[in-house]
C-alpha positions, -999 to 999 in steps of 0.1 A, spaced: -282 -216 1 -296 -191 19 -292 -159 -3 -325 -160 -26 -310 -145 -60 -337 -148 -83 -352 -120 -58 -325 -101 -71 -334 -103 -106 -347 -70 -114 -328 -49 -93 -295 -63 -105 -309 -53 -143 -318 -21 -125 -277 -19 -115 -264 -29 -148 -285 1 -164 -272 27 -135 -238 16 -142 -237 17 -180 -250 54 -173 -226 62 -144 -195 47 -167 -207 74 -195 -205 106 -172 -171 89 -156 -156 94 -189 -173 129 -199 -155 140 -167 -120 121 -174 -113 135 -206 -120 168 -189 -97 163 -157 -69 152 -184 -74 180 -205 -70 197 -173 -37 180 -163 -22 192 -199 -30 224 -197 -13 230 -163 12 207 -167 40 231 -161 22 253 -138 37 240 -114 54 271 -85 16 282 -88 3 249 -79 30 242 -55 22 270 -36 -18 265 -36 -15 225 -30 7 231 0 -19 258 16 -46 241 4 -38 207 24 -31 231 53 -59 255 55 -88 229 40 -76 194 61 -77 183 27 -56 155 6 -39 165 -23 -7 156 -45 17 187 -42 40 190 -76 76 176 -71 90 201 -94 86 175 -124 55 188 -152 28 171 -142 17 148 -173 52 139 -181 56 102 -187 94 80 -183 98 51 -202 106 20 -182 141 20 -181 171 -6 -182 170 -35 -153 204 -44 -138 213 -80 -151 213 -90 -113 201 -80 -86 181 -87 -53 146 -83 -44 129 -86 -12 88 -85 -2 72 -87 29 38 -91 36 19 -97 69 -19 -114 71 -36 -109 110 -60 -127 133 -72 -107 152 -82 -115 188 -118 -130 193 -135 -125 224 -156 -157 217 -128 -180 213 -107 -207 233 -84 -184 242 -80 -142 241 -46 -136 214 -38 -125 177 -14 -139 153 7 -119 130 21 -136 100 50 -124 77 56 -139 45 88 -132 31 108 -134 1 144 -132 -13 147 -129 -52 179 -126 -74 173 -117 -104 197 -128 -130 209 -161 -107 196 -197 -112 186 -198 -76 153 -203 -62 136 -178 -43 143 -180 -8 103 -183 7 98 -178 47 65 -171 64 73 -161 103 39 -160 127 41 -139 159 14 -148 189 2 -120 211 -13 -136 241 2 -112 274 -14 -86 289 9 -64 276 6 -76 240 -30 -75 237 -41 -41 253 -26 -6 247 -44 16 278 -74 -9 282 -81 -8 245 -76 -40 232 -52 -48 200 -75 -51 167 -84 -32 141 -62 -2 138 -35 -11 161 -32 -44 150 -24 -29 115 0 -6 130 19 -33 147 18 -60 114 34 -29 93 62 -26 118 68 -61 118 66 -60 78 96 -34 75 116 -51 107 117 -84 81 125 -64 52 154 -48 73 166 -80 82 166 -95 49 186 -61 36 212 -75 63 212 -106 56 219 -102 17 241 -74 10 248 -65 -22 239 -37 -47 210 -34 -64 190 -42 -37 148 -34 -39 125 -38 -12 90 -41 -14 57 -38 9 25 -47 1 6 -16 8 11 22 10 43 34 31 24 63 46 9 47 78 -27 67 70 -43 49 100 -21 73 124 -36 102 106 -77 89 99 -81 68 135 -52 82 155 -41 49 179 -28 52 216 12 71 211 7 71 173 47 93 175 61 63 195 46 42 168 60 59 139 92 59 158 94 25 158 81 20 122 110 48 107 141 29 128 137 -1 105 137 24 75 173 38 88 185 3 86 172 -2 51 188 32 41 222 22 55 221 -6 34 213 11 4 179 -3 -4 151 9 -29 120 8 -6 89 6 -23 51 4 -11 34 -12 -42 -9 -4 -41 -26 -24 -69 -59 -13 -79 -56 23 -59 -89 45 -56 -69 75 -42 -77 111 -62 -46 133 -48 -40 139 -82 -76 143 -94 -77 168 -64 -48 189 -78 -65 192 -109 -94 203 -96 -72 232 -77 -55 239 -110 -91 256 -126 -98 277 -94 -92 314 -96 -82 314 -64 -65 293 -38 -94 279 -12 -92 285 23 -123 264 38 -132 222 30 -163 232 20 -148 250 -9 -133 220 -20 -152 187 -5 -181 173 -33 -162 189 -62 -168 175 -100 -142 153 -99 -143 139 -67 -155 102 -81 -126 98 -106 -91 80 -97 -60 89 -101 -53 53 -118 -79 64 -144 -67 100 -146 -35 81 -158 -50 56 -181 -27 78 -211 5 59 -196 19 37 -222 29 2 -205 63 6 -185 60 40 -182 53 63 -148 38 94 -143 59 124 -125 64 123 -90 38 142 -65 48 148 -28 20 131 -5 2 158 17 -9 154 51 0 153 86 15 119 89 40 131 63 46 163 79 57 135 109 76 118 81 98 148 75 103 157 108 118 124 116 142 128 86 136 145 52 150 114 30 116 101 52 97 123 35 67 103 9 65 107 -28 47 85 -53 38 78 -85 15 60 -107 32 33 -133 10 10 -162 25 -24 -160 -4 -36 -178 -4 -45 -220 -9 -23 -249 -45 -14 -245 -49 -28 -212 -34 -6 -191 -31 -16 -155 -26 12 -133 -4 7 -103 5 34 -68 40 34 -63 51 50 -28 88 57 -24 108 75 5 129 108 -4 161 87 -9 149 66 -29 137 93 -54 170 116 -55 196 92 -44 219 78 -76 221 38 -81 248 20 -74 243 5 -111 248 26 -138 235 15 -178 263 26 -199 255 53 -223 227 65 -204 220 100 -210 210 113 -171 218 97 -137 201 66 -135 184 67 -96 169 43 -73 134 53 -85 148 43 -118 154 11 -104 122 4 -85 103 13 -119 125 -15 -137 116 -39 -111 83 -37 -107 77 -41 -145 99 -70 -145 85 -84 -118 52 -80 -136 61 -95 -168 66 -132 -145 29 -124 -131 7 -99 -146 -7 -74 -135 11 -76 -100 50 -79 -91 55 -114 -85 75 -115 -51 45 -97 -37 20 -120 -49 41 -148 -36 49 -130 2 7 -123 0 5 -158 -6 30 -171 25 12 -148 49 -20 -155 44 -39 -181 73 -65 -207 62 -100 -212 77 -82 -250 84 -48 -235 97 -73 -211 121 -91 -238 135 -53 -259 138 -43 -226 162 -70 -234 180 -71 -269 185 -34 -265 194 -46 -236 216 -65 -264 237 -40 -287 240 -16 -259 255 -38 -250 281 -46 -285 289 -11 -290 301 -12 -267 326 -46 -276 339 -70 -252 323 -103 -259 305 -108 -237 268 -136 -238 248 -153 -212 225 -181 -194 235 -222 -204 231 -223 -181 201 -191 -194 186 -200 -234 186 -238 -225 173 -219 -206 146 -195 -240 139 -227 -262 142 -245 -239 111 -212 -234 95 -216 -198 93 -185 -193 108 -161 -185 82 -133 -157 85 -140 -126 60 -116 -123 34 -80 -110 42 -75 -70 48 -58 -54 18 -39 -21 25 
């Protein structure tokens, strides 16, 4: 072992100390924020109005109102007795200059889930090799990082759409792993980021026409759209410049905590997601168009706060499944709500047929070094001679070479 801990001794005690101090102030400043969020709860043309200029004029994230008051809270409502869920989930490896061989690997794990039938899940994983010219470089920059996330989302929705064929049939869910709002477009714009989108949106079209609930499902979220709002709500004026508004009070708190009040099953009101991406949503289609809310799947006193994204249709369009007796339209964000707590009650604190998908896609340290090995063997066959590079094999000899942990959205 080469990390000397007992070095660490002091300054972990030292980090224990900060924190207890740092967790005080947090919640000084969260009852404040909520406080906030009652009181201008149903302020909401002003806020509206201010969010909307205030993500124009200041660059800046923050939840715009959806016309619902903003600490209202639905109860979970009634799940269809069947009905059909399907997750996707990709895991990437990205190329490595100091390997065999120059690629990347995409995996999608996949599964189907009826709910209310005796049969078993129907479990896929589907890998995709990059190896051409054409795959790996997009104007001499090659394929990792940002536009290898770009593509593995793609691919994500183009299984989901498939599936949605391939089992038609009402109630139907569909869930990512991960935001719907491709933010990477936005933060670390890649080479034809509106071709890209394109491409990501037709595979939404298909799941529209087949009437699925499409959901992006972010456990643990640190985003503070709605912290931001908050912040706006207490201003006596609208701002116009970032400075106004970057460094604020707040700024450290989460939305997930800011919602910690949730009783379990229930979701927040819906916000509108601000930004330029979604701007490119809309323009594509409105039903494109993001909205999201925040729903405690966790126990009585253990709330577990998760981000829910959900595309405009999905939010106003009715279900094809209608409880009896139920006093308003019951919608497909009624739907996705009743799902995901469902699915959380078979594996707390996350739905089930996304831990499962996670699980398919995901690549061992064993099946990356198989790739390779097999890597070998292919260009063998025709003659050529791969092996890794000097760094590479020293780092195989010390055993330092060990893959980083999986990319979460």
């Amino acid at each position: 072992m080469t990390l000397n801990l007992s070095a660490l001794s002091q300054q972990l005690q030292q980090m224990g100390a900060a924190l207890a101090g740092r967790q005080q102030a947090q919640s000084d400043l969260l009852r404040e924020a909520q406080e906030l969020l009652h009181r201008h709860a149903d302020d909401l043309d002003r806020l509206t109005d201010w969010s909307r200029r205030a993500a124009k004029d200041c660059s800046w994230r923050v939840a715009i109102p959806a016309g619902q008051p903003l600490d209202c809270a639905y109860p979970e409502p009634p799940h269809p007795e069947r009905a059909t869920l399907i997750a996707a989930d990709g895991s990437p490896v990205e190329p490595d200059q100091h390997s065999v061989a120059l690629f990347y690997l995409i995996n999608i794990g996949s599964i189907v889930f009826e709910h209310g039938s005796d049969r078993r899940p129907l479990a896929a994983s589907e890998p995709e090799l990059g190896y051409a010219d054409e795959d790996l470089y997009e104007e001499d920059r090659l394929v990792q990082g940002n536009l290898l996330d770009v593509r593995m989302a793609t691919a994500e929705m183009r299984k989901l759409a498939e599936l949605a064929a391939q089992h038609p049939g009402a109630p139907l869910a569909a869930l990512r792993d991960g935001p719907l709002l491709l933010w990477i477009l936005e933060e670390n714009p890649p080479t034809r980021p509106q071709a890209k989108l394109e491409r990501y949106l037709a595979h939404w079209e298909a799941l529209q026409r087949e009437g699925a609930a499409l959901a992006g499902v972010i456990d643990r979220p640190r985003y503070s759209d709605v912290i931001n709002l908050v912040y706006l709500a207490q201003l006596p004026k609208p701002p116009t410049r970032r400075e106004e508004v970057v460094g604020h009070r707040y700024r450290r708190l989460t939305d997930a905590a800011l919602f910690g009040f949730l009783a379990p099953g229930e979701r927040s009101a819906l916000f509108l997601s601000s930004g330029k991406v979604n701007e490119d949503h809309r323009r594509q289609s409105l039903a494109f168009e993001i909205l999201f809310f925040y729903l405690n799947v966790g126990a009585e006193g253990r709330p577990e706060i998760l981000r829910v994204e959900i595309p405009r249709w999905v939010a106003e369009r009715p279900s094809p499944w209608q409880p009896e007796g139920a006093p308003r339209a019951y919608l497909l964000v009624d739907f996705v709500q009743a799902a995901i707590c469902q699915q959380c009650r078979i594996a707390r604190p996350f739905p089930y047929v996304l831990g499962r998908a996670h699980e398919l896609a995901l690549v061992s340290v064993e099946e990356r070094r198989e790739l390779e090995m097999r890597a070998v063997a292919a260009m063998a066959r025709q003659g050529l001679v791969g092996q890794p590079s000097e760094k590479a094999r020293l780092k195989e000899l010390t055993g330092s070479r060990r893959p980083g942990p999986p990319r979460r959205r």
